[in-house]
C-alpha positions as CSV (number, residue, x, y, z in Angstrom):
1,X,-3.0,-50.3,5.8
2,X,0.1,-50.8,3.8
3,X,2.7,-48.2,2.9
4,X,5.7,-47.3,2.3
5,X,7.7,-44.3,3.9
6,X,10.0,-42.1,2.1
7,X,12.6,-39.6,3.6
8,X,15.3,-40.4,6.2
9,X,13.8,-43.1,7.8
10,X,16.6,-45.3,7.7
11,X,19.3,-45.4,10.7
12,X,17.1,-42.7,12.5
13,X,15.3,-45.5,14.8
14,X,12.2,-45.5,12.5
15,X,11.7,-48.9,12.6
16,X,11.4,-49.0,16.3
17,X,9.1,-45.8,16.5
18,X,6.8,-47.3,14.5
19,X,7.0,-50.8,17.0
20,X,6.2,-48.5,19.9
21,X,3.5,-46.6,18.5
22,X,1.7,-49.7,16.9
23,X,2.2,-51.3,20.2
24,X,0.7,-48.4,22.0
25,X,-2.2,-48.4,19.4
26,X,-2.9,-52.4,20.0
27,X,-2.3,-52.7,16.0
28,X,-1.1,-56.0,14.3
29,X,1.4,-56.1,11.2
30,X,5.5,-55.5,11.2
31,X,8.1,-53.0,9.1
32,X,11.0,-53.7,7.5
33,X,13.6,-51.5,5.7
34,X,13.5,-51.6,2.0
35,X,16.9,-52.1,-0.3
36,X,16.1,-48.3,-1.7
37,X,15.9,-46.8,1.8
38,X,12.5,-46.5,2.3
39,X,10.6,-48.2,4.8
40,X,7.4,-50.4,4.7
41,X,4.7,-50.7,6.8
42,X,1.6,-53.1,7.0
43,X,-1.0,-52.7,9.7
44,X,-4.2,-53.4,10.7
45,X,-6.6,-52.7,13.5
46,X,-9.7,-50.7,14.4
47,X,-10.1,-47.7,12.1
48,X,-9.8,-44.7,14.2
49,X,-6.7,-46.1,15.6
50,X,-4.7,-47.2,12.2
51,X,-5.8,-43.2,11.4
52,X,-3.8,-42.0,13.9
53,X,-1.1,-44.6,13.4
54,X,-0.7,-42.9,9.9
55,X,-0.6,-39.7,11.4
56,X,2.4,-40.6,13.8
57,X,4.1,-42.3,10.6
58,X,4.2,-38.6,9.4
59,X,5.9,-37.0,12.1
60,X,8.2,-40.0,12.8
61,X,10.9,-40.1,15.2
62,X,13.3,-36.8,16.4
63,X,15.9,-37.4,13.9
64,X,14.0,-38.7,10.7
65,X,12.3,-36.5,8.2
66,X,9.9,-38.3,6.8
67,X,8.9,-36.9,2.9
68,X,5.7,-39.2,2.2
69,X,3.4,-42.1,2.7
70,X,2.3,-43.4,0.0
71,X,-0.2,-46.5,-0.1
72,X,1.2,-49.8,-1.6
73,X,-1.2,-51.3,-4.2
74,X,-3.2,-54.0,-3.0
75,X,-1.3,-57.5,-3.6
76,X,0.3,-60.2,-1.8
77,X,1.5,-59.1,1.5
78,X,3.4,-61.2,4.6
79,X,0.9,-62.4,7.2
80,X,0.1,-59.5,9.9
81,X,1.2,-60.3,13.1
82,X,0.4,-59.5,16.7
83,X,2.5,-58.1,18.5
84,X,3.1,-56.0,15.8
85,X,6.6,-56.9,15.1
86,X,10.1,-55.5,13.3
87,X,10.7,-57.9,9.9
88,X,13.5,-58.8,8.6
């Protein structure tokens, strides 16, 4: 999975709800901030899990309000990572 969240998602702890919950999920890949104020998100894992990762991606954290997540097309993407990890 790759995407890219749009909303307030930046300075809300985004970032680090999506560590924990990939963590808790046993998912490799990282998230970064974008320059535009979104945030991006690569991930991989067993299918049923990654599902419900995207489903937590919706909801986000208390204070973000998260306004879609839309898939990235397919390209060149860094190397996923386990632990899933917080890029920079």
């Amino acid at each position: 999975m790759h995407v890219v969240v749009s909303g307030r998602v930046q300075g809300v702890g985004f970032r680090w709800f999506v560590r924990e919950a990939a963590l808790e999920l046993d998912l490799a890949g990282w998230v970064r901030n974008c320059s535009d104020g979104n945030v991006e998100i690569a991930a991989d894992g067993d299918d049923e899990r990654v599902i419900r990762f995207r489903a937590l991606l919706r909801e986000g954290p208390a204070h973000a309000m998260v306004t879609s997540v839309d898939d990235v097309a397919p390209g060149e993407t860094r190397e996923l990572r386990r632990p899933f990890e917080i890029a920079r």
